[in-house]
C-alpha positions as protocol buffer text, in pm:
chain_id: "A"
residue {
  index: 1
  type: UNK
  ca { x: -6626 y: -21558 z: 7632 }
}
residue {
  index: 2
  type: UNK
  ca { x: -6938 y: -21744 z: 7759 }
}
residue {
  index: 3
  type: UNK
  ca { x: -7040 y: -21586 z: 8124 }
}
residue {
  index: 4
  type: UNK
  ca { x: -7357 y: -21839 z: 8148 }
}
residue {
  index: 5
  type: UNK
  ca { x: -7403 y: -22070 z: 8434 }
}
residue {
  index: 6
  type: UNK
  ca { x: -7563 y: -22386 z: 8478 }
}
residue {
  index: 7
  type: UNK
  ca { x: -7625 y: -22506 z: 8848 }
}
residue {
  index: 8
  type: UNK
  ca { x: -7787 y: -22801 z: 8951 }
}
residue {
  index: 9
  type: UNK
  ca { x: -8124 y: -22728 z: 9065 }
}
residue {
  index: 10
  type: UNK
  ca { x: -8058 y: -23025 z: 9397 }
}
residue {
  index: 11
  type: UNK
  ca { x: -7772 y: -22768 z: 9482 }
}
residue {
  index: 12
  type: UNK
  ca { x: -8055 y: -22523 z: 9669 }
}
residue {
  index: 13
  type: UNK
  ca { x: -8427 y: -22514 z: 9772 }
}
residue {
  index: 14
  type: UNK
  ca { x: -8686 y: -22258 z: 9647 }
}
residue {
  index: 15
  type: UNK
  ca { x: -8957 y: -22214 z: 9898 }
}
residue {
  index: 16
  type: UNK
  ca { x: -9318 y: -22339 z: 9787 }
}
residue {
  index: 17
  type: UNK
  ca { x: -9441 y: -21946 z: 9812 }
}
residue {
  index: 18
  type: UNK
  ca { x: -9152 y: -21866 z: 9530 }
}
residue {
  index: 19
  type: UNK
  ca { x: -9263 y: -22109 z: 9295 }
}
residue {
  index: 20
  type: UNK
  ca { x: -9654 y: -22043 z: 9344 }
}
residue {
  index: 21
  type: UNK
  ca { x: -9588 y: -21641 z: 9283 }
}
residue {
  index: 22
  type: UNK
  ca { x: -9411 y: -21758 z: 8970 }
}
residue {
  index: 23
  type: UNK
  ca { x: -9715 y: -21918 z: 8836 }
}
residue {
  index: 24
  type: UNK
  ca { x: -9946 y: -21631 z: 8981 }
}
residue {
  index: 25
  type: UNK
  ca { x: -9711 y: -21385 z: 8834 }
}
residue {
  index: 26
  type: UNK
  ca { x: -9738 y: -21584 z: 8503 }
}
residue {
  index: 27
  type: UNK
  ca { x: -10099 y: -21584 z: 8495 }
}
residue {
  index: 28
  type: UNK
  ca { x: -10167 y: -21256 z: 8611 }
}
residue {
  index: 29
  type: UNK
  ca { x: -10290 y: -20972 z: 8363 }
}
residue {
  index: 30
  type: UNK
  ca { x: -10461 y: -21281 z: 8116 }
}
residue {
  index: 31
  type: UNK
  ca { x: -10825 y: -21131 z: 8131 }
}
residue {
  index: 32
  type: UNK
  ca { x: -10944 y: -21487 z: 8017 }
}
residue {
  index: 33
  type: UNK
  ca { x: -10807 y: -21664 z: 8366 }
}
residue {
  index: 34
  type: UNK
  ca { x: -10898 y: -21620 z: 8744 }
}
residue {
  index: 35
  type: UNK
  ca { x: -10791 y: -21787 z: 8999 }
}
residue {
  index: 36
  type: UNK
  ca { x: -11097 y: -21940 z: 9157 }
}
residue {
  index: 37
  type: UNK
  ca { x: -11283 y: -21801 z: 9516 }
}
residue {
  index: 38
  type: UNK
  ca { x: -11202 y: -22042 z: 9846 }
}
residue {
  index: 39
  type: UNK
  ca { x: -11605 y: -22157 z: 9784 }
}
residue {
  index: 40
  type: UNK
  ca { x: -11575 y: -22296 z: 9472 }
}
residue {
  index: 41
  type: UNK
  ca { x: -11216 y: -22470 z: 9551 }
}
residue {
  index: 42
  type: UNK
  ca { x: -11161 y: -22834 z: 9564 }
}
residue {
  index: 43
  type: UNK
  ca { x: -10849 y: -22787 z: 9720 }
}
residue {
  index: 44
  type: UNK
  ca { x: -10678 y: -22582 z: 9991 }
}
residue {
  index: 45
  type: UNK
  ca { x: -10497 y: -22368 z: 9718 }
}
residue {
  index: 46
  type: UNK
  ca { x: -10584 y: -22305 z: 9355 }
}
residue {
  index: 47
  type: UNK
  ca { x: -10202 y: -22349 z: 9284 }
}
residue {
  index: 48
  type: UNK
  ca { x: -9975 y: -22635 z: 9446 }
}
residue {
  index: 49
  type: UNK
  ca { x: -9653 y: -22746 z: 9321 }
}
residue {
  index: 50
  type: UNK
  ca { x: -9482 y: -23048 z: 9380 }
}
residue {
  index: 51
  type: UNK
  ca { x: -9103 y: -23043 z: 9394 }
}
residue {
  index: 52
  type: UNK
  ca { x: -8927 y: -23415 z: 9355 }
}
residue {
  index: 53
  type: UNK
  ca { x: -8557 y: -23354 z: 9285 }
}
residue {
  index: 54
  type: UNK
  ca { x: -8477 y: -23136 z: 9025 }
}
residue {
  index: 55
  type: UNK
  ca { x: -8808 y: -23191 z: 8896 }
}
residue {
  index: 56
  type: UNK
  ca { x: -9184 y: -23052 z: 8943 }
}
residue {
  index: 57
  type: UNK
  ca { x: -9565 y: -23127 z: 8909 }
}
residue {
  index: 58
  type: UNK
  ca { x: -9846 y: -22845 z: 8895 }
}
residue {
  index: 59
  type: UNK
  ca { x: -10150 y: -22841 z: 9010 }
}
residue {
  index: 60
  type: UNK
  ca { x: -10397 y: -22529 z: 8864 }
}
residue {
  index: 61
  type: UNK
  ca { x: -10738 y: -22499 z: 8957 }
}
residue {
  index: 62
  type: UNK
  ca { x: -10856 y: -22154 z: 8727 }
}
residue {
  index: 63
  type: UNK
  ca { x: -11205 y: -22019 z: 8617 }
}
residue {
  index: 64
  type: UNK
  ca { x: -11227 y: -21918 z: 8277 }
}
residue {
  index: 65
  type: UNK
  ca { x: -11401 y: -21629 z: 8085 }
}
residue {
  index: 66
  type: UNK
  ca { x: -11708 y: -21755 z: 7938 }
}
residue {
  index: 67
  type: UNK
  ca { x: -11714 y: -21823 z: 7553 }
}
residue {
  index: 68
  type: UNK
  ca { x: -11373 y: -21919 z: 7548 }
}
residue {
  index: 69
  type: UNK
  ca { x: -11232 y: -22259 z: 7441 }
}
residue {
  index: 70
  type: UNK
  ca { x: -11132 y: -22475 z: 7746 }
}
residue {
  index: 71
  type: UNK
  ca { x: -10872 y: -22672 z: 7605 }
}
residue {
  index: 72
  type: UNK
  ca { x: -10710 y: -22417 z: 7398 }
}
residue {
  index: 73
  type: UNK
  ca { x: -10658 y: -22254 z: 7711 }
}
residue {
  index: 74
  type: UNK
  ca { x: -10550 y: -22492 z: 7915 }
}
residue {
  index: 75
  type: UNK
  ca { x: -10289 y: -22548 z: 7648 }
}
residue {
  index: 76
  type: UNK
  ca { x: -10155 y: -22200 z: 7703 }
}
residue {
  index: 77
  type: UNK
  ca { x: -10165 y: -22210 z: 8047 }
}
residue {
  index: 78
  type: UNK
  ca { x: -9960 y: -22537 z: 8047 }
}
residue {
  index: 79
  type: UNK
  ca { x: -9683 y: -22375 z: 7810 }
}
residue {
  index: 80
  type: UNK
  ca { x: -9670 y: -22044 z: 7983 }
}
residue {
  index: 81
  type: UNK
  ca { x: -9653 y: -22184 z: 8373 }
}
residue {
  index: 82
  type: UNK
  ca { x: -9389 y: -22439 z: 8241 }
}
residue {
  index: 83
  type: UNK
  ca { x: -9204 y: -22195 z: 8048 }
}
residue {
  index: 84
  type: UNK
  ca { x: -9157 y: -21915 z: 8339 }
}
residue {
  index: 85
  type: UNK
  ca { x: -9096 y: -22239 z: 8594 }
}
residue {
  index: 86
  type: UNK
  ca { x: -8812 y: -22402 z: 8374 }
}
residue {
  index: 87
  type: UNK
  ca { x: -8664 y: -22046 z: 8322 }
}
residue {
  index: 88
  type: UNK
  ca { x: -8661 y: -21931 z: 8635 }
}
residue {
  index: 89
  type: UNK
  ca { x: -8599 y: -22192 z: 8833 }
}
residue {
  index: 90
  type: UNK
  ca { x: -8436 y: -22479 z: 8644 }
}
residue {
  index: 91
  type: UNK
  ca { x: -8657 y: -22741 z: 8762 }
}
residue {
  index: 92
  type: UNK
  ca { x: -8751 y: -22976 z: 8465 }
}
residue {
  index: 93
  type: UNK
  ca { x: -9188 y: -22951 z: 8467 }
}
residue {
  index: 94
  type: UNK
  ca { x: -9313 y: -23306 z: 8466 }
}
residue {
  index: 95
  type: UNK
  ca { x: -9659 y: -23169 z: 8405 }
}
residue {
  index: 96
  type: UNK
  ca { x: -9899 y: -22879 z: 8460 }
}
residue {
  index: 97
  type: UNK
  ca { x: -10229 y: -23023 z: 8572 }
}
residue {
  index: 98
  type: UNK
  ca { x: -10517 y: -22781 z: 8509 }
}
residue {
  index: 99
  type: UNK
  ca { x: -10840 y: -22820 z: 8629 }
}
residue {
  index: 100
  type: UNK
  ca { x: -11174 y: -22564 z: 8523 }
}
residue {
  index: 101
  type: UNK
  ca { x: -11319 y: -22501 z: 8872 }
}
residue {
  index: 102
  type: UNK
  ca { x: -11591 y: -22262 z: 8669 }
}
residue {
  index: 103
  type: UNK
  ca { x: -11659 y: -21998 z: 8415 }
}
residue {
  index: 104
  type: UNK
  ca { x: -11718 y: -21614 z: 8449 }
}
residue {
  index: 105
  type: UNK
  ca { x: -11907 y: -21322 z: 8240 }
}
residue {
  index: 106
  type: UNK
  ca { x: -11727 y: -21070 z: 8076 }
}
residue {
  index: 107
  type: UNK
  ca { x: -11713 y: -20746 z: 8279 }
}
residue {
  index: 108
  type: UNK
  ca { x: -12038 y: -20522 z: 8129 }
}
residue {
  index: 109
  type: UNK
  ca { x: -11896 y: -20230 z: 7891 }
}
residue {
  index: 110
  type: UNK
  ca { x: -12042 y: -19884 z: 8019 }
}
């Protein structure tokens, strides 16, 4: 007997706060990532989503450990934030825009 359900996402709204602690929550623990400070910030948030229908658009601005290749990360990032998105939510990800805001130095070994 098959207990899964499938709802339409257009059935019910997810608040913009949910879906940015989804992607927080997503990146969070990745020593490589960091959410940038409000002075180096192009925008008003380092994470907006866009919701249109039962579809989505994310916008990432992240700084990135130094040494580490940019668009091999980004990759990730684009695969995990759409992953935990789509699972959670149901919305179909149009597209996870990231943009590399700056880099950072490992944390010293003592």
């Amino acid at each position: 007997m098959n207990h899964e359900a499938r709802f339409d996402a257009t059935q019910y709204r997810i608040a913009p706060s949910v879906l940015e602690a989804i992607v927080r929550g997503t990146l969070s623990g990745e020593s490589r990532l960091r959410l940038p400070s409000g002075a180096t910030m192009k925008r008003t948030h380092p994470i907006e989503v866009r919701v249109k229908g039962a579809g989505c658009r994310v916008g990432l601005q992240l700084e990135a450990l130094f040494g580490h290749e940019l668009p091999t990360l980004a990759a990730w990032v684009q695969c995990q934030v759409a992953q935990s998105l789509n699972r959670m939510t149901g919305l179909d990800v149009e597209a996870v825009d990231v943009t590399f805001t700056g880099v950072f130095p490992a944390e010293p070994v003592e």
